[in-house]
C-alpha positions as CSV (number, residue, x, y, z in Angstrom):
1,X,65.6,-105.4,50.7
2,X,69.1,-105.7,49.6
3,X,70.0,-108.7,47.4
4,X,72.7,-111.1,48.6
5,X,75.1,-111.8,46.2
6,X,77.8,-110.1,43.7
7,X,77.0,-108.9,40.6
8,X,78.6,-105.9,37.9
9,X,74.5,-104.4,38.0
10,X,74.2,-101.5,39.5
11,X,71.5,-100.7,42.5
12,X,68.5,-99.4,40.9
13,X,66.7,-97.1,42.9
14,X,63.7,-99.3,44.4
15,X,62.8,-100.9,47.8
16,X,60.8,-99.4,50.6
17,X,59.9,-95.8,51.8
18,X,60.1,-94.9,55.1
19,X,56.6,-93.6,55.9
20,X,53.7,-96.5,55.3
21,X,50.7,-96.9,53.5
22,X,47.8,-94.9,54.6
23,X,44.3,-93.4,53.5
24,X,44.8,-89.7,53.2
25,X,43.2,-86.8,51.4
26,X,42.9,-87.2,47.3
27,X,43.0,-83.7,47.2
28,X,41.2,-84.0,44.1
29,X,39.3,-80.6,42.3
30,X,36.8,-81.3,39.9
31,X,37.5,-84.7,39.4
32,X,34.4,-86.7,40.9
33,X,37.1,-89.9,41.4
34,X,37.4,-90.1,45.3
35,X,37.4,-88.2,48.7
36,X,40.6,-90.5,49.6
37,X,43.4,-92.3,48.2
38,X,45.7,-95.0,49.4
39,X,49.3,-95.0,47.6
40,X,51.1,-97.7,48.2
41,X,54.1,-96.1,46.5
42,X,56.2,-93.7,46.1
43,X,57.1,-93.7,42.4
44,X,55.7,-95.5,39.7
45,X,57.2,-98.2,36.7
46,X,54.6,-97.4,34.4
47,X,57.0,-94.5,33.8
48,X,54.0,-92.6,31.7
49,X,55.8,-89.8,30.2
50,X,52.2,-87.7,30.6
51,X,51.9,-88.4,34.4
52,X,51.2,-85.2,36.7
53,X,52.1,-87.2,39.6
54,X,56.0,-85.7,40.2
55,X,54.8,-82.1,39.8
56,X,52.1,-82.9,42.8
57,X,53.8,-85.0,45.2
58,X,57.5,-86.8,44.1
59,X,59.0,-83.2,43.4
60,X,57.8,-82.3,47.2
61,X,60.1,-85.6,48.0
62,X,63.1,-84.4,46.4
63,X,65.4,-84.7,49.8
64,X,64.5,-88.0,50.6
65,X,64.8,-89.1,46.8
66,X,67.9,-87.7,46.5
67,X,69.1,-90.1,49.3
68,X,67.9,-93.0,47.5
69,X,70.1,-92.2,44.4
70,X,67.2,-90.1,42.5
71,X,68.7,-86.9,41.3
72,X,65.7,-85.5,39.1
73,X,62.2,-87.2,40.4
74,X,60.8,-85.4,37.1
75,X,63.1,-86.3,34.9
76,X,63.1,-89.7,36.3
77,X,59.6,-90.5,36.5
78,X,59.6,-94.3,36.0
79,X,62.8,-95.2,37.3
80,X,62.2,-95.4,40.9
81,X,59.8,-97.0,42.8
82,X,59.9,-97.1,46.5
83,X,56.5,-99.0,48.2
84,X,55.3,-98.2,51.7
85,X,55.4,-100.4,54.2
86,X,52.6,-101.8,56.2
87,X,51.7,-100.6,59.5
88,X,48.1,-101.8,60.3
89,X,47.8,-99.6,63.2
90,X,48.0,-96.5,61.5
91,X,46.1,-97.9,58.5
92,X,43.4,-98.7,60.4
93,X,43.8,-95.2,62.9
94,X,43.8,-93.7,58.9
95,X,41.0,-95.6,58.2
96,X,38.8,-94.8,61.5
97,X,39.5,-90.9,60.6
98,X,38.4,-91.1,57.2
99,X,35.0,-93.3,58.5
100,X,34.0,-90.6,61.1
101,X,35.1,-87.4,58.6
102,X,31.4,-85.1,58.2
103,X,30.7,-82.8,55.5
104,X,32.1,-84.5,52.4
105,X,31.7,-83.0,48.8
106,X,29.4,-85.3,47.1
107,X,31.7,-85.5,44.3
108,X,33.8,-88.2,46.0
109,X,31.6,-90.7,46.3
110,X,32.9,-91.2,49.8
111,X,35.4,-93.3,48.2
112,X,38.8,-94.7,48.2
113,X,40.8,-94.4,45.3
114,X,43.6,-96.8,44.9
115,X,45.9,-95.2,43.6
116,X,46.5,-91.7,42.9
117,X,49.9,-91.3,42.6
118,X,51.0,-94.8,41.6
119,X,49.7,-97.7,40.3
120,X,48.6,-100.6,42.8
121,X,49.0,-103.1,40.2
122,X,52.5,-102.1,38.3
123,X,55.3,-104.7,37.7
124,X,58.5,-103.5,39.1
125,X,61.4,-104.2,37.7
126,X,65.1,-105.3,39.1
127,X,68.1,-106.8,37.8
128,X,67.8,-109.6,40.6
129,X,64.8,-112.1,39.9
130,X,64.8,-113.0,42.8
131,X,64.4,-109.3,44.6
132,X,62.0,-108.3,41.6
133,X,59.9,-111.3,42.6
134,X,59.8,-110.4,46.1
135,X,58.9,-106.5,45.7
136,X,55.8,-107.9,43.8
137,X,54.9,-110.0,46.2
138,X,54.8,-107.1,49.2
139,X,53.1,-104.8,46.3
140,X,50.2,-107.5,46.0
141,X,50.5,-107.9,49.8
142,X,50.3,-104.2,50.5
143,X,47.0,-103.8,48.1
144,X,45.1,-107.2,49.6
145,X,46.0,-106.1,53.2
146,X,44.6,-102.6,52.4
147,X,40.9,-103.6,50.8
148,X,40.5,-106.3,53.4
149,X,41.0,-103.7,56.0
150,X,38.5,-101.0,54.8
151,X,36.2,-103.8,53.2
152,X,36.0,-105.4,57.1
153,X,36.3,-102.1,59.3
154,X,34.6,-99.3,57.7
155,X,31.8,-98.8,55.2
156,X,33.9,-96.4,52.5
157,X,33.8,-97.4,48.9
158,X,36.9,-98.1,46.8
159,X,37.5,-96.8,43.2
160,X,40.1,-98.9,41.7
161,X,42.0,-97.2,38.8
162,X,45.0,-99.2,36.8
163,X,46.7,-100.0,33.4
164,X,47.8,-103.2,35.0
165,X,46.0,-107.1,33.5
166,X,47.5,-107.9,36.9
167,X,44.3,-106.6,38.3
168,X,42.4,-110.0,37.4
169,X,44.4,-111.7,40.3
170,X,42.0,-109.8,42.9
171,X,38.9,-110.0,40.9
172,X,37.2,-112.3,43.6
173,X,38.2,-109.8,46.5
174,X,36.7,-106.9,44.5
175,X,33.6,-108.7,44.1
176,X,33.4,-109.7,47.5
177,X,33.1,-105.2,48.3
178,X,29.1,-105.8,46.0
179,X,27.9,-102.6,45.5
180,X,30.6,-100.6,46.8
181,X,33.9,-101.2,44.5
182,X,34.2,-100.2,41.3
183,X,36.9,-101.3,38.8
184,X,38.2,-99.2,35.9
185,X,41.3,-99.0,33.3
186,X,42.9,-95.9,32.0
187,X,42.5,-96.8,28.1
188,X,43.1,-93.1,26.3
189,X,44.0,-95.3,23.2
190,X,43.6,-98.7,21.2
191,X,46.8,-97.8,19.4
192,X,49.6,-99.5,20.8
193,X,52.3,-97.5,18.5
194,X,51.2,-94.0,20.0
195,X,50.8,-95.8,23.7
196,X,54.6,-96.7,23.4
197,X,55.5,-93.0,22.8
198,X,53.2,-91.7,26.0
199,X,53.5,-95.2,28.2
200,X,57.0,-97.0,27.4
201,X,56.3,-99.4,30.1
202,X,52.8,-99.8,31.2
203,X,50.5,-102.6,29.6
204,X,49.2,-102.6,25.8
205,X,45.9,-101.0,25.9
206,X,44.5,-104.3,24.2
207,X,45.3,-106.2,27.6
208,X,43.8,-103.3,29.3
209,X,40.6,-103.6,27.4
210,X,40.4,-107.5,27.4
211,X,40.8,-106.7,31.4
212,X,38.2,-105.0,31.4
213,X,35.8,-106.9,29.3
214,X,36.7,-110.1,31.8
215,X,35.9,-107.5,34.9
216,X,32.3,-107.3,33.1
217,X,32.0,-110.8,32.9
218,X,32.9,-111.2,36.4
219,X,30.0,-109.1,37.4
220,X,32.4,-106.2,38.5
221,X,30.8,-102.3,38.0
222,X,33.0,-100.9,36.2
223,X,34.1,-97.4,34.8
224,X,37.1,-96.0,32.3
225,X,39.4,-93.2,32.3
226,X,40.1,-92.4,28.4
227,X,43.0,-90.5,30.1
228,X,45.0,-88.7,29.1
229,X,44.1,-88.7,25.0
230,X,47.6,-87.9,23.4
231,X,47.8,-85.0,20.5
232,X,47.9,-87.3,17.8
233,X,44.4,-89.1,18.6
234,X,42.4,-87.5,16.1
235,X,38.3,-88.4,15.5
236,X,39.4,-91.8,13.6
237,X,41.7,-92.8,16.9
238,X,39.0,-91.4,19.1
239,X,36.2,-93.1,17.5
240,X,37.7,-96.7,17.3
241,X,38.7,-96.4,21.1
242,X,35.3,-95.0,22.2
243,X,33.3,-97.5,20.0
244,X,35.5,-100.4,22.3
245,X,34.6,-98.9,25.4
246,X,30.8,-98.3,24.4
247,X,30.5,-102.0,24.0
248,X,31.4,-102.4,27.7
249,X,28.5,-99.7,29.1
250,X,30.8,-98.3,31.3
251,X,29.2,-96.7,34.5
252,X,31.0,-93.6,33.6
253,X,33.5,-92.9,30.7
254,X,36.0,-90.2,32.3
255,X,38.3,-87.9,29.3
256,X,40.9,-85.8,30.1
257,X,43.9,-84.6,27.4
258,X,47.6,-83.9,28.1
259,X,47.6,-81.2,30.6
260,X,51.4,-79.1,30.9
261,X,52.8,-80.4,34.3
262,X,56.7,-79.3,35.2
263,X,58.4,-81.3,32.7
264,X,56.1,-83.7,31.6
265,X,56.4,-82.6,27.8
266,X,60.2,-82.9,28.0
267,X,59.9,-86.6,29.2
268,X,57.6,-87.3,26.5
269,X,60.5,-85.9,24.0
270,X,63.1,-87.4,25.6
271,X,61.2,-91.0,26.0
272,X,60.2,-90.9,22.5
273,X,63.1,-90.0,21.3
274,X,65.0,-93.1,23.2
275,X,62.5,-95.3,20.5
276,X,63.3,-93.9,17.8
277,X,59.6,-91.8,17.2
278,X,59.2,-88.0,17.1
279,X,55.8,-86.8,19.4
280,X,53.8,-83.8,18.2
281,X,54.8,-81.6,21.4
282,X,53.2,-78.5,18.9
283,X,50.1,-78.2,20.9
284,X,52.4,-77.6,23.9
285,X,54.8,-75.0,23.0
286,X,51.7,-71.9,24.4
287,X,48.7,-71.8,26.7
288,X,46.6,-70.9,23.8
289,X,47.8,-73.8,21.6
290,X,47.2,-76.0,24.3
291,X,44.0,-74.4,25.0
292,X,42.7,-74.6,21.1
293,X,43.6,-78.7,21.7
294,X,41.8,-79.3,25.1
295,X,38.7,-77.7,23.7
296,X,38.5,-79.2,20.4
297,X,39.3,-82.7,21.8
298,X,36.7,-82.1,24.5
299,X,34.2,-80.9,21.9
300,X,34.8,-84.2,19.6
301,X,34.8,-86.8,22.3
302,X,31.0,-85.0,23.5
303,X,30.2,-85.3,19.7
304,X,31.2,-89.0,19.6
305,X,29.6,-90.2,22.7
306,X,26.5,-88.7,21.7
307,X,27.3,-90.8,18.3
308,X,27.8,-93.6,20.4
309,X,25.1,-93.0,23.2
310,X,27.6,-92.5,25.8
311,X,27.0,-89.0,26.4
312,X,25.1,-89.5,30.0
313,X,27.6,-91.5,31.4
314,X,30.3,-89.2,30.0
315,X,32.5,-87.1,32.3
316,X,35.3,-84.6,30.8
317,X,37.7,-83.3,33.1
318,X,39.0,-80.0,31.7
319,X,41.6,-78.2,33.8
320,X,41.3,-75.7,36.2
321,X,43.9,-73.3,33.9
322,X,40.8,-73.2,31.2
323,X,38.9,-70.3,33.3
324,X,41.5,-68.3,33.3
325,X,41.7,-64.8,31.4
326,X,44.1,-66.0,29.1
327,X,42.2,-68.9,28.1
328,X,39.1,-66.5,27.9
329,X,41.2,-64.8,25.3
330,X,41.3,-67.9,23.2
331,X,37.2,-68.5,23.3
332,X,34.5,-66.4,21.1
333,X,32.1,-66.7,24.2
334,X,33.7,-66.3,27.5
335,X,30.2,-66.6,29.5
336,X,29.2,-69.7,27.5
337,X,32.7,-71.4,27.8
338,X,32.5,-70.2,31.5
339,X,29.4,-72.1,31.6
340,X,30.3,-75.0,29.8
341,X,33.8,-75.5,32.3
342,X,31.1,-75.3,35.6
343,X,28.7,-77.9,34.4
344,X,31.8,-80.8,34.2
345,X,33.7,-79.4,37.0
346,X,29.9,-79.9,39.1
347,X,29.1,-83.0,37.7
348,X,29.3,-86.1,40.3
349,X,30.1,-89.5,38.7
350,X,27.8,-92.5,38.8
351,X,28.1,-95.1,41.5
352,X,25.9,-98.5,41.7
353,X,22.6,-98.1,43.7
């Protein structure tokens, strides 16, 4: 994938991985998104400054990145992306696995996520139109050749999860799955000043949510991952975002805030900083500032769904670092916040009947 002609821009580091797309593990805890998830990259252009992603898998990469010309694959979340290949014998040899696997947790859905560590409707960018025109067309490629393949040779369901408008392009194919796709958009804000702090290059969140709202209309099921809600989205940002999403009737209305992963908080300074804008990374600098945060957020967005009669379809995802003793330390009632973490980490998401 290596343009043909001279020019003074350098290489930047995209083009294909070596290993190709296949179902594997989500290795999801507590999530209630998928039992599976098909990445059909390695890197993502979004370049979220929030995203968890390099502290779970890219960091693990480092070696192979390294040849590639990535130096940090933390620090330079958003720079690279690399997509898999396709190999439809060992999709389909992933796929026949993941048909016959027993003994699922119900949590899953006995779904497919697309994607979990990327997103399988990004734009990636390249100096050369003409080589940034074809890696989108193998990234569409890669998706369509995926769903066809699990739509026509297994009975799984898909969970499709993006920030992407482009999604529209592959409404018919979704709605050709019935009962056994759903569509959703990560919207944690209607605020497209504070989105371009946390997201420098993934889609205004008033694209997303006009995506969405056409998904409905196209007789999609659909869900939203208000995810991850930033520091400065107080109960006014909250509100106006949830009020949008209430309008849709979401099958379930996920929340997480900004969890501390490797650098994460550094890219967010560092990207912000590069536009001219000055995060509130407070909330980040302890465990127990952080945890004071996750629960008050939590507590408001239960207080506005029930405000906004979402609170049955609502799903927080608190992190696994809230039961520890430290964040006991930061709670008046250890057995009742104990209590509280267990019912959201048990709770299994809605799916269409």
């Amino acid at each position: 994938m290596q343009p043909n002609c001279n020019s003074s821009f350098p290489e930047p580091p995209v083009g294909l991985w070596d290993k190709p797309v296949v179902i594997a593990p989500s290795n999801f805890i507590n999530k209630s998104l998928s039992d599976w998830a098909c990445n059909i990259a390695v890197g993502c252009a979004h370049q979220c400054s929030i995203c968890f992603v390099p502290s779970v898998s890219t960091n693990k990469m480092a070696p192979s990145l390294k040849e590639r010309g990535v130096e940090d694959p933390d620090l330079e979340w958003g720079d690279y992306v690399f997509l898999r290949p396709w190999d439809e014998k060992k999709f389909l040899a992933s796929l026949r696995k993941a048909e016959n696997q027993k003994n699922l947790s119900p949590d899953g859905n006995r779904a497919v996520l697309f994607c979990s560590t990327t997103d399988p409707y990004q734009i990636i960018r390249h100096p050369y139109p003409a080589q940034a025109e074809l890696l989108n067309t193998v990234r569409r490629e890669l998706v369509r050749k995926a769903l066809i393949a699990i739509r026509d040779h297994s009975t799984l369901r898909v969970r499709i999860l993006t920030r992407s408008p482009l999604a529209k392009q592959d409404f018919e194919l979704f709605k050709s799955f019935g009962k056994r796709l759903m569509f959703g958009m990560s919207i944690p804000t209607l605020d497209n000043r504070l989105c371009r702090i946390y997201e420098p290059h993934a889609p205004a969140p008033a694209q997303r949510l006009k995506t969405l709202q056409a998904a409905k209309m196209a007789g999609l099921n659909i869900f939203v991952a208000m995810a991850a809600t930033y520091p400065e989205s107080g109960i006014t940002d909250l509100r106006r975002t949830m009020t949008a999403i209430a309008e849709l009737k979401p099958l379930t209305l996920f929340h997480e805030v900004v969890n501390i992963r490797a650098k994460n908080i550094s890219r967010v300074v560092i990207n912000a900083a590069l536009n001219g804008k000055k995060p509130d990374v407070s909330v980040f600098q302890s465990h127990g500032a952080w945890m004071i945060h996750a629960l008050e957020t939590f507590k408001l967005v239960q207080m506005l769904a029930r405000e906004l009669k979402l609170h049955r379809r609502l799903h927080l995802w608190p992190d696994k670092s809230m039961a520890t003793l430290q964040a006991f330390q930061s709670v008046l009632d250890p057995d009742r916040h104990l209590r509280w973490l267990e019912r959201w980490w048990n709770r299994v998401s809605e799916w269409p009947r």
